[in-house]
N, CA, C and O of each residue as an XYZ file, in Angstrom:
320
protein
N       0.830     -1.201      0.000
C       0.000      0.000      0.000
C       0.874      1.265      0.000
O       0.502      2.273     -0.601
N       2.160      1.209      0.744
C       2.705      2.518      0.864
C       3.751      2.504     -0.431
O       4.671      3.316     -0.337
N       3.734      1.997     -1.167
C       4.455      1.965     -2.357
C       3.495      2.386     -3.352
O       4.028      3.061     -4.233
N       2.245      2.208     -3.500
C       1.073      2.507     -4.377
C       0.511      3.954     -3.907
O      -0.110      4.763     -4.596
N       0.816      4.039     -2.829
C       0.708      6.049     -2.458
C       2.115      6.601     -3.068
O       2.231      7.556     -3.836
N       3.214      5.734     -2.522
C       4.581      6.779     -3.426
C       4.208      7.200     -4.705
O       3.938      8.327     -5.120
N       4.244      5.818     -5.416
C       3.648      6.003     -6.578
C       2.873      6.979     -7.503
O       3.243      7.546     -8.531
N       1.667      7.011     -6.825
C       0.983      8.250     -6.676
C       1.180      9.527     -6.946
O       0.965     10.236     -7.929
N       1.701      9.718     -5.722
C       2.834     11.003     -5.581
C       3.645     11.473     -6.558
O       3.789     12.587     -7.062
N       4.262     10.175     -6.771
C       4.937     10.800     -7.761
C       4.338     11.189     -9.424
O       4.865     12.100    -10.063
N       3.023     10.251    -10.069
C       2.488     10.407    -10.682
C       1.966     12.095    -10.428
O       2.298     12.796    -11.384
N       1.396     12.678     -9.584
C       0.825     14.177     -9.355
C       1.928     14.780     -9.479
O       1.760     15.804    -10.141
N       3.057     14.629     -9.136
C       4.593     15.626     -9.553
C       4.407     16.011    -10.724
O       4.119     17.134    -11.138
N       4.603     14.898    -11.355
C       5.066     14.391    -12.889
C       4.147     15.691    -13.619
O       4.401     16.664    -14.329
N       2.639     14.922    -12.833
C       1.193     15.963    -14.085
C       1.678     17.479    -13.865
O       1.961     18.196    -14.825
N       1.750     17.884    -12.630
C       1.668     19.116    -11.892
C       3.202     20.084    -13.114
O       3.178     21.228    -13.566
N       4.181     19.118    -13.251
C       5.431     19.584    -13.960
C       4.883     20.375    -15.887
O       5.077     21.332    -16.638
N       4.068     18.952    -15.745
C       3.840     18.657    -17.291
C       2.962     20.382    -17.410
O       3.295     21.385    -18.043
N       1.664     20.102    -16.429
C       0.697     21.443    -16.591
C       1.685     23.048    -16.880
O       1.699     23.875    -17.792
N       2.487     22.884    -15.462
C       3.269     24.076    -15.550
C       3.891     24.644    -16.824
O       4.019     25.781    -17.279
N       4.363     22.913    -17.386
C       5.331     23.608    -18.769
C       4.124     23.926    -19.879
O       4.484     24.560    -20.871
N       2.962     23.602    -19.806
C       2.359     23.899    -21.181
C       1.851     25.297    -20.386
O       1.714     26.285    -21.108
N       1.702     25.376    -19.645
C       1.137     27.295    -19.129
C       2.099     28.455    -19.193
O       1.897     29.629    -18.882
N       3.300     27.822    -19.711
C       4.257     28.893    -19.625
C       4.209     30.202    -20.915
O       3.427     30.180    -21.865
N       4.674     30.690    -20.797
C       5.015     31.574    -19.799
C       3.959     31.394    -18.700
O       2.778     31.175    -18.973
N       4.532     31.517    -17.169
C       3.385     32.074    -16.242
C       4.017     33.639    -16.073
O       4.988     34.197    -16.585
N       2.694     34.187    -14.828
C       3.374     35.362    -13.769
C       3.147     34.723    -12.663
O       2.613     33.626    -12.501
N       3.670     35.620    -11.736
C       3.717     35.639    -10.444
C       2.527     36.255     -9.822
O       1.900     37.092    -10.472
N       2.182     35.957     -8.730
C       1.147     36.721     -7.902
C       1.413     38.013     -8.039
O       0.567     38.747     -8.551
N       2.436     38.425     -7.675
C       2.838     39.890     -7.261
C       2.475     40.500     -9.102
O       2.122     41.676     -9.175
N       2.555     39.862    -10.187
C       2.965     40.456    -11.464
C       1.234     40.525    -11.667
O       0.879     41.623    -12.095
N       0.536     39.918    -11.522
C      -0.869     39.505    -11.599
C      -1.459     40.995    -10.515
O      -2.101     41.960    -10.930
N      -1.148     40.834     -9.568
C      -1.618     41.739     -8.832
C      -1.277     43.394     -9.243
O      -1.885     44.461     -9.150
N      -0.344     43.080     -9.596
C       0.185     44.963    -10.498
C      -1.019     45.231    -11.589
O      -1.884     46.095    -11.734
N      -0.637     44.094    -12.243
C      -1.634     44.144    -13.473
C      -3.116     44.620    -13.154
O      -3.696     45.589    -13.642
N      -3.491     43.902    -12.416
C      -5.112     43.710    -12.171
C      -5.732     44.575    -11.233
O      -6.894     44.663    -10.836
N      -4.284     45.435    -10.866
C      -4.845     46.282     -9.829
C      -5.784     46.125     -8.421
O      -6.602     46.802     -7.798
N      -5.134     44.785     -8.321
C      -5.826     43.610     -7.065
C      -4.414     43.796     -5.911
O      -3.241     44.113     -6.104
N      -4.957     43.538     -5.047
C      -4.391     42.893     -3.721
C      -4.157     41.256     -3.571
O      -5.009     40.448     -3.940
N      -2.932     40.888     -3.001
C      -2.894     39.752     -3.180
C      -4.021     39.028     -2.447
O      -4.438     37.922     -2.795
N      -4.421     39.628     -1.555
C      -5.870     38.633     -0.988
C      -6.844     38.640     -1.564
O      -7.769     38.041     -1.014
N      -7.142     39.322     -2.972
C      -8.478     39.394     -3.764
C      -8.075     38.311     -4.584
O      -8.950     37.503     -4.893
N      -6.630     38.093     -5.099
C      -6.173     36.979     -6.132
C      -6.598     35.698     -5.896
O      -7.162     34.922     -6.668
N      -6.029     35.449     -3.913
C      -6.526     34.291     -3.340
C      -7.565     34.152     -3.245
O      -7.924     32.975     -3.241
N      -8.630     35.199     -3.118
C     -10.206     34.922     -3.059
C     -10.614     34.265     -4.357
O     -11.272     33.226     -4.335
N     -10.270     34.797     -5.401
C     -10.486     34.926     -7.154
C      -9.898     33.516     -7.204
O     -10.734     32.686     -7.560
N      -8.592     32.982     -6.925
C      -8.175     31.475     -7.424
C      -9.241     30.816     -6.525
O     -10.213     30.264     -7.041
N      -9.101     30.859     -5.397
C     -10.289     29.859     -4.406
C     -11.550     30.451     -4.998
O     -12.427     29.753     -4.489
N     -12.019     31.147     -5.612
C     -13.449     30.826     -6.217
C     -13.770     30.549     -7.732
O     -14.820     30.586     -8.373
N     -11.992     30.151     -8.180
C     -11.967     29.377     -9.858
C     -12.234     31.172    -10.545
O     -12.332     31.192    -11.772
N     -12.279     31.741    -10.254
C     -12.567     33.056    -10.966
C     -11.180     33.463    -12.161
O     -10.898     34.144    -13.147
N     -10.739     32.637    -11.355
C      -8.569     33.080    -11.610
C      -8.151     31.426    -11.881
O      -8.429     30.413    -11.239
N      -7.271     31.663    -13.263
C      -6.959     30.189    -13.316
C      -5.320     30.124    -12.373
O      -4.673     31.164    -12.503
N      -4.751     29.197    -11.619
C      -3.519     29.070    -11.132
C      -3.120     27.720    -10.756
O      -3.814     26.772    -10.390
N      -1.686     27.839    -10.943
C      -1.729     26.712    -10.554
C      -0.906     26.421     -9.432
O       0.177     26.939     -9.704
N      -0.820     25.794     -8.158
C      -0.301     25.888     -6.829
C       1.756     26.053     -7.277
O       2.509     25.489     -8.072
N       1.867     26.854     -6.501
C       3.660     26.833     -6.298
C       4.016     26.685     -5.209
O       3.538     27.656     -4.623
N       4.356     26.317     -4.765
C       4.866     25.889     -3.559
C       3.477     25.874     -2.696
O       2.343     25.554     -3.054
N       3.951     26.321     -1.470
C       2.773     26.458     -0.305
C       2.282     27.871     -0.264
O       1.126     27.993      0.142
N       2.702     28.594     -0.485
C       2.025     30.135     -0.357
C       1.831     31.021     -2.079
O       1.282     32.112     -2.232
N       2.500     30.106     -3.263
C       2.358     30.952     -4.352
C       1.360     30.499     -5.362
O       0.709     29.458     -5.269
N       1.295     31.324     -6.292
C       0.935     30.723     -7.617
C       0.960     31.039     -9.137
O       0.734     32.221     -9.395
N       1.108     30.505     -9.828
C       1.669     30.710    -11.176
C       0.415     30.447    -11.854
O      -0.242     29.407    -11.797
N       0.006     32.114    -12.876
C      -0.609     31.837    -13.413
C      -0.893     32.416    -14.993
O      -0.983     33.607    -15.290
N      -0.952     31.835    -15.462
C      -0.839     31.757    -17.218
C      -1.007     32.987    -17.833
O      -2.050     33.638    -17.884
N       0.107     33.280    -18.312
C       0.570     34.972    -18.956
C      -0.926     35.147    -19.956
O      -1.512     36.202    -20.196
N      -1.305     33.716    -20.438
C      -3.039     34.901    -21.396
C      -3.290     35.567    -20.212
O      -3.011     36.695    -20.619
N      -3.635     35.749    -18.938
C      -4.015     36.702    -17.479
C      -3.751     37.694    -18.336
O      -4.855     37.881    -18.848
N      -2.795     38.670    -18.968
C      -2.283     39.542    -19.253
C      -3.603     40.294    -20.430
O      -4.048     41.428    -20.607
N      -3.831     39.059    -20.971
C      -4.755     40.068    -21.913
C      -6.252     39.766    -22.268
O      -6.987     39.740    -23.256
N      -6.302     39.524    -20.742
C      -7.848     38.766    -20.385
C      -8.813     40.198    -20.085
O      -8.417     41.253    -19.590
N      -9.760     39.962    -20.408
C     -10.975     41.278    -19.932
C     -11.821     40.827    -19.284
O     -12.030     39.615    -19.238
N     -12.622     41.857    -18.519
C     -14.329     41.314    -18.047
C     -14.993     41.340    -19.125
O     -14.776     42.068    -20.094
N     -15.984     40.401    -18.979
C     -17.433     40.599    -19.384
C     -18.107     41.966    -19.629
O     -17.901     42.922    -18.881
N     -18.782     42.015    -20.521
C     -19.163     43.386    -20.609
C     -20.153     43.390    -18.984
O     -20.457     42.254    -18.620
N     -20.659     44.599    -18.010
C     -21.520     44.588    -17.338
C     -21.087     43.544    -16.410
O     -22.085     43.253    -15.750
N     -20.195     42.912    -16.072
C     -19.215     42.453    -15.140
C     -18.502     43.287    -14.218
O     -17.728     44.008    -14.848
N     -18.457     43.450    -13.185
C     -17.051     44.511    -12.389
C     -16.122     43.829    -12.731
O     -16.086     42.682    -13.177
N     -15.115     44.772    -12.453
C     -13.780     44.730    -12.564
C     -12.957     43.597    -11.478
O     -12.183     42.787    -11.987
N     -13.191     43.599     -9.858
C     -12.705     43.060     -9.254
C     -14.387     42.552     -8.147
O     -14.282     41.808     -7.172
C-alpha cells in the first residue's frame, strides 16, 4: 500500500510539472496583482473561487498563465 501512495505522488509531480510547462510563460502573484490592480488577498479569493486560473507553487504561491495579461471582463461584469 505505501508503495502505491509513493507512486501516486509521484504520478501528481510528474502531471503538476507537465501542466506548468504547457502554461508557460506564467506570472507571479505579485505580477498579476500589479496588473489587475488587485491585492494579493483578492487573487486568493479569485483562485479559491476558480474566478482566476492558477496553478499551486509551492505552499504560499501561484503561477498563473501569462493569457491573465490580456484577459478582460465581461461586458456589465465589475472589474474586481
Amino acid at each position: 500500500m505505501e508503495k502505491q501512495l509513493h507512486e501516486a505522488r509521484l504520478r501528481g509531480l510528474e502531471r503538476m510539472t507537465e501542466l506548468r510547462k504547457a502554461a508557460e510563460p506564467v506570472l507571479k502573484t505579485g505580477d498579476v496583482c500589479e496588473f489587475l490592480s488587485l491585492s494579493r488577498e483578492t487573487i486568493r479569493k479569485k483562485v479559491a473561487r476558480r474566478q482566476l486560473l492558477a496553478l499551486p507553487k509551492g505552499e504560499t504561491g501561484y503561477s498563473l498563465p501569462s493569457s491573465s495579461r490580456t484577459a478582460t471582463c465581461s461586458p456589465g461584469l465589475p472589474r474586481s
